[in-house]
N, C-alpha and C positions, 0 to 999 in steps of 0.2 A: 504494500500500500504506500505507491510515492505520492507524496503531497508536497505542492510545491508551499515552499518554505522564507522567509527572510532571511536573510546573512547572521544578522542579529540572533534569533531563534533557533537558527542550527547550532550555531555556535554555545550557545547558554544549552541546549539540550546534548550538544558532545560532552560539555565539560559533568550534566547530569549522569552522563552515561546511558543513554536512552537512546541515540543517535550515534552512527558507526562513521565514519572518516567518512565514508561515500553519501552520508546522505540517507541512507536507511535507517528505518526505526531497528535498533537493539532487541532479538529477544533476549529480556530474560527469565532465566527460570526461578520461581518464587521458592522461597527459603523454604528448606526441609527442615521440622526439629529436631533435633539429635535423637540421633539412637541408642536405647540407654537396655545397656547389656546387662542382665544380673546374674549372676555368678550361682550354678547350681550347688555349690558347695558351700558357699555364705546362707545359712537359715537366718531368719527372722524368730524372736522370741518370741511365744505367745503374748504376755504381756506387753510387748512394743506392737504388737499386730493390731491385737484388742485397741490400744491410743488409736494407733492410724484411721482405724474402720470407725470408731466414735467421732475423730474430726472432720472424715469425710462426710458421715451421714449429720453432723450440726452444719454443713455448708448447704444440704440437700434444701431447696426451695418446698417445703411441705405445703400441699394445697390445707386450706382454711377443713372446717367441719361445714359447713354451709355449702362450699366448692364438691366435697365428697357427697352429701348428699343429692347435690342439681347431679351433679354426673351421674350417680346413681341410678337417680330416677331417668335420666336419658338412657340409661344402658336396657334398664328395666323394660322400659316402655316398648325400646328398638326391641328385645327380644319377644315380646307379646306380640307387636304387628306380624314379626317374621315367621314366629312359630305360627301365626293364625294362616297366614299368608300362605306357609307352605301346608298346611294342616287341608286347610280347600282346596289347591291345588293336586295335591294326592289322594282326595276324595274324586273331585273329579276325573282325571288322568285313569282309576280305578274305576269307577262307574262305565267310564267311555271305553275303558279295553273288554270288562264284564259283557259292557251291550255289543260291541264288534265281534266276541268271539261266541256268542252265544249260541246253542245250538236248535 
């Protein structure tokens, strides 16, 4: 993608690094985060384990009591339509095979 450019603006985007001697935009590739090797022979104490897992779960964003129950009752409700939904539809499909192969 060349896009013609000012003198001024190549220039401030060379020196960004963003733009290549010629005139091209720069790919680059976005920063990877380090790869963090642990060692199968180093254990972790229970007790140091237990700290870690209690500071993670005090970070955990917990939905309110109010939050659990609206979603509740969304989940609730979703299953009642579905189960009805499919509940007629396999009455029917049943009915209609009973009367096609009747004899």
């Amino acid at each position: 993608m060349n896009q013609p450019m000012n003198r001024e603006t190549r220039r401030l985007l060379q020196r960004q690094g963003q733009v290549g001697p010629d005139g091209e935009l720069a790919r680059r590739e976005p920063p990877r985060p380090p790869v963090r090797t642990v060692n199968p022979s180093t254990r972790v104490r229970p007790g140091e384990f237990v700290r870690e897992v209690r500071a993670e779960l005090r970070r955990v964003a917990w939905p309110t009591r109010a939050e659990v129950l609206n979603y509740s009752a969304v989940v609730f409700i979703a299953l009642a339509v579905l189960m009805a939904l499919i509940f007629l539809l396999d009455t029917a499909f049943a009915k209609a095979v009973l009367f096609l192969f009747k004899k």
